[in-house]
C-alpha positions in Angstrom: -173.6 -53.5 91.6 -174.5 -51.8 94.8 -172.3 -50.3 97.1 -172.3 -51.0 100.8 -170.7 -49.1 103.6 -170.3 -51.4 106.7 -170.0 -48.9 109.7 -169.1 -51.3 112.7 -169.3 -50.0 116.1 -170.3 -53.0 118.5 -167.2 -54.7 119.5 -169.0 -57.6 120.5 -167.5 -60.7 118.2 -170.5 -62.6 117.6 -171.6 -59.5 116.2 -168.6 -58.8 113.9 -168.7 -61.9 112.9 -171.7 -61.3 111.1 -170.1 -58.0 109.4 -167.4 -60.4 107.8 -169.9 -62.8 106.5 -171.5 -60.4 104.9 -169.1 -58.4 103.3 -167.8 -61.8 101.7 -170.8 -62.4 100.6 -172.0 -58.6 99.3 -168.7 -59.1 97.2 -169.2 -63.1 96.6 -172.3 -61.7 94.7 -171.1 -58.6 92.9 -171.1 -55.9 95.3 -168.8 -53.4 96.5 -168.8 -53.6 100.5 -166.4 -51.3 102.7 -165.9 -52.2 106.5 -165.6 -49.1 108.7 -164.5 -49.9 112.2 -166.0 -47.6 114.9 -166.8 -47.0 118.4 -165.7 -50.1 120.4 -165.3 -52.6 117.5 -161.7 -51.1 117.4 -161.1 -52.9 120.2 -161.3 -56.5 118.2 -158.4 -55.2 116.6 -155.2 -57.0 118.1 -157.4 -59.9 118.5 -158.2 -60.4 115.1 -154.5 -61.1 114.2 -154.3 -64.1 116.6 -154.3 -67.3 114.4 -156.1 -69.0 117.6 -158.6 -66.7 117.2 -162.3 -68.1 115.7 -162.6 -65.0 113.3 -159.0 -64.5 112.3 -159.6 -66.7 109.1 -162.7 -64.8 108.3 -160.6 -61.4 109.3 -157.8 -62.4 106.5 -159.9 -63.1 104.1 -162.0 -59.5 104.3 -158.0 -57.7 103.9 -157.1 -60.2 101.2 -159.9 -59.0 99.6 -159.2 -55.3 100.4 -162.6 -54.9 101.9 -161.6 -52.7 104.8 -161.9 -49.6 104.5 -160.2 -48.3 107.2 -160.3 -47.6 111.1 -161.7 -44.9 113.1 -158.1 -42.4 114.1 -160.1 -41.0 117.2 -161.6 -44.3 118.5 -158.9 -46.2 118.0 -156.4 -43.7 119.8 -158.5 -42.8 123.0 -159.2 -47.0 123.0 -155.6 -47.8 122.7 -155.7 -49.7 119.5 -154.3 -46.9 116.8 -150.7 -48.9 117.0 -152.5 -52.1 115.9 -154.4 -49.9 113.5 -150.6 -48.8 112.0 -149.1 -52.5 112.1 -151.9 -53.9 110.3 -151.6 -51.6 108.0 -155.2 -50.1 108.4 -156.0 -46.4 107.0 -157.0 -44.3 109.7 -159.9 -42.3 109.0 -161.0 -39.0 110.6 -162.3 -37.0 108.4 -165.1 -35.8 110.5 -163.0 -34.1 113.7 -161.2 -37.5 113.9 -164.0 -39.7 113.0 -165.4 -41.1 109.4 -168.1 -39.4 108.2 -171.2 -41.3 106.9 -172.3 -38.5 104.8 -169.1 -38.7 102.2 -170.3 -42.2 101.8 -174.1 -41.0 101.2 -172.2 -38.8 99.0 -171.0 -41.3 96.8 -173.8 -43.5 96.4 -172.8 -45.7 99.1 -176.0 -48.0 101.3 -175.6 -47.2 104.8 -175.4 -50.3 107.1 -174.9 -50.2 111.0 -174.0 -52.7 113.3 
């Protein structure tokens, strides 16, 4: 089993869409994915709650399957999000002066993976 640390900061859908497919199916086949949401892709965040929305489906089954690992604190305060953050019931992470750093994932044996 490998692990996989999904660091996410495009807030483009079309690309995110592409971070749920494939942390469901990193898991689907044995793996341990973890979605970090970054940079702008904090903005996705009261959108993905919408049931009209095309990737709410895809965004319920990633936290039914507790593959999120959390949200950035500082990103998602300074791009108004951080309440939707705290309603979904997100962790905040900010280790690294309000941001999650990549190294504690190096750290623990974790594959690095941008989008």
């Amino acid at each position: 089993m490998k692990k996989f640390a999904l660091f996410v900061f495009n807030g483009d859908p079309m690309c995110f869409v592409h971070v749920l497919l494939n942390a469901l199916d990193m898991k689907e086949k044995g793996h341990a994915p973890r979605i970090i949401l970054e940079g702008a892709s904090v903005k996705l965040l009261p959108e993905l709650v919408n049931a009209a929305n095309p990737l709410n489906k895809l965004w319920t089954r990633v936290l039914d399957q507790d593959l999120v690992e959390g949200v950035c604190k500082a990103c998602s305060n300074k791009l108004g999000t951080l309440k939707d953050a705290e309603k979904q019931g997100l962790t905040l992470l900010g280790d690294m002066s309000g941001h999650p750093s990549m190294v504690e994932y190096r750290s623990n044996d974790f594959e690095l993976i941008t989008f």
